[in-house]
C-alpha positions as CSV (number, residue, x, y, z in Angstrom):
1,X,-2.1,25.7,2.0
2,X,-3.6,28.4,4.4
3,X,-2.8,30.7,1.1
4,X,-5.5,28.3,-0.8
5,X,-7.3,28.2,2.5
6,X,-7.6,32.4,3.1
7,X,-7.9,32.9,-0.9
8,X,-10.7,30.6,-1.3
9,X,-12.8,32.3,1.9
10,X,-11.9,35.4,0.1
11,X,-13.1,34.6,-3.4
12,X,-16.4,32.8,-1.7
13,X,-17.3,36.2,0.7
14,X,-17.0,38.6,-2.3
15,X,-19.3,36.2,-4.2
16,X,-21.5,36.4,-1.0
17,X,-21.3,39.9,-0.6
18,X,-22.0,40.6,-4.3
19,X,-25.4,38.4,-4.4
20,X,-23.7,35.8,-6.8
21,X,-23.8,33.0,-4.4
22,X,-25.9,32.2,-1.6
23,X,-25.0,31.0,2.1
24,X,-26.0,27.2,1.4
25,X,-23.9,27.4,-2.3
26,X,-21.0,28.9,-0.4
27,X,-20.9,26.7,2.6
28,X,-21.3,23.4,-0.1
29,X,-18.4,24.7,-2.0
30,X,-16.5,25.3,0.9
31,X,-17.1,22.1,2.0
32,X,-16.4,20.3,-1.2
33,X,-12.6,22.1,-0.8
34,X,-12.4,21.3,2.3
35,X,-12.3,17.5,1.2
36,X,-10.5,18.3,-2.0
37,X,-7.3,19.3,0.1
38,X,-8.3,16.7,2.6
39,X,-7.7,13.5,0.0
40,X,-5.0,15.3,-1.4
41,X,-3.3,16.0,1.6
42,X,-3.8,12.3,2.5
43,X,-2.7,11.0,-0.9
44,X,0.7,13.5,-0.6
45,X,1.2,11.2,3.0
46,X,0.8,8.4,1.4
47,X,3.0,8.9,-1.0
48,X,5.8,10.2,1.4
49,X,5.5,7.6,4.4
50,X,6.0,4.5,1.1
51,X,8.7,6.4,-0.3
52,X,10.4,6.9,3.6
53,X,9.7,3.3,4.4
54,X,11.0,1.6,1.2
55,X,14.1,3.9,2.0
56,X,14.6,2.4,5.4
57,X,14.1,-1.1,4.4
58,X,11.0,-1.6,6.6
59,X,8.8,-4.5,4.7
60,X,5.1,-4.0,4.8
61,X,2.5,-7.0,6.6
62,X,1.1,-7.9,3.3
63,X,4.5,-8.3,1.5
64,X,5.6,-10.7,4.6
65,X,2.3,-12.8,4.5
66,X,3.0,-13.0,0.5
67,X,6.8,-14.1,1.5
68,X,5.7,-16.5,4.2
69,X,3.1,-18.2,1.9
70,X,6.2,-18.5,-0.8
71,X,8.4,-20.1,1.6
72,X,5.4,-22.4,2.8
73,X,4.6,-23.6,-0.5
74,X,8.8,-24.0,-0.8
75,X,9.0,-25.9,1.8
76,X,6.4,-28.7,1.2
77,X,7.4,-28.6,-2.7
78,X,11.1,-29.7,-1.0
79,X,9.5,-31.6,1.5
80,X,7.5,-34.0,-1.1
81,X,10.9,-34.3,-3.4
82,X,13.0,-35.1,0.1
83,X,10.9,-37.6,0.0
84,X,10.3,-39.3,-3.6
85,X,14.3,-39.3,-3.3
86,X,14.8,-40.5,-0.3
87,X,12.7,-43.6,-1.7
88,X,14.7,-43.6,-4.7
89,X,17.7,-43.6,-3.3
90,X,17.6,-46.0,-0.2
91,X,20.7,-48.4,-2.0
92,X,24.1,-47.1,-0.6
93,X,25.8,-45.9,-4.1
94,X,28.6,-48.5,-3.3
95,X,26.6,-51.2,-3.9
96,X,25.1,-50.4,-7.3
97,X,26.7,-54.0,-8.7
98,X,25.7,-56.4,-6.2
99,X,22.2,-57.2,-7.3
């Protein structure tokens, strides 16, 4: 990066230098690099820190709120049939042919 970083300045001087560009046009380009590197620097992060922590098995917040929603709505789906059978089935099964 300090290659990109020492060719660029180079590249934008000698346009100085030469007339071709003036301060303001250099300093705008310059800075338009500058962020160029900057989001693909942070996208390059990114990309490593997901592919380190799916690696180490570390779970991310919004995948254990999606998981803690499932198991919530699990529950209370097993918790209303617990019930309807528990209704259903208040006869002991040995006395199915005493009625």
């Amino acid at each position: 990066m300090a290659n990109d970083l020492f060719s660029a300045l180079r590249t934008y001087l000698m346009k100085l230098s030469n007339g071709e560009k003036t301060p303001q046009e250099v300093a705008a380009a310059l800075n338009v690099w500058a962020r160029q590197s900057g989001e693909a620097i942070k996208v390059k992060i990114e990309q490593e820190v997901k592919k380190n922590v799916s690696r180490m098995g570390f779970a991310k917040a919004t995948d254990l709120k999606r998981l803690e929603r499932e198991v919530m709505e699990l529950k209370a789906i097993v918790k209303g049939k617990g019930v309807t059978a528990k209704k259903a089935g208040n006869k002991p099964r040995g006395d199915k042919g005493k009625d």
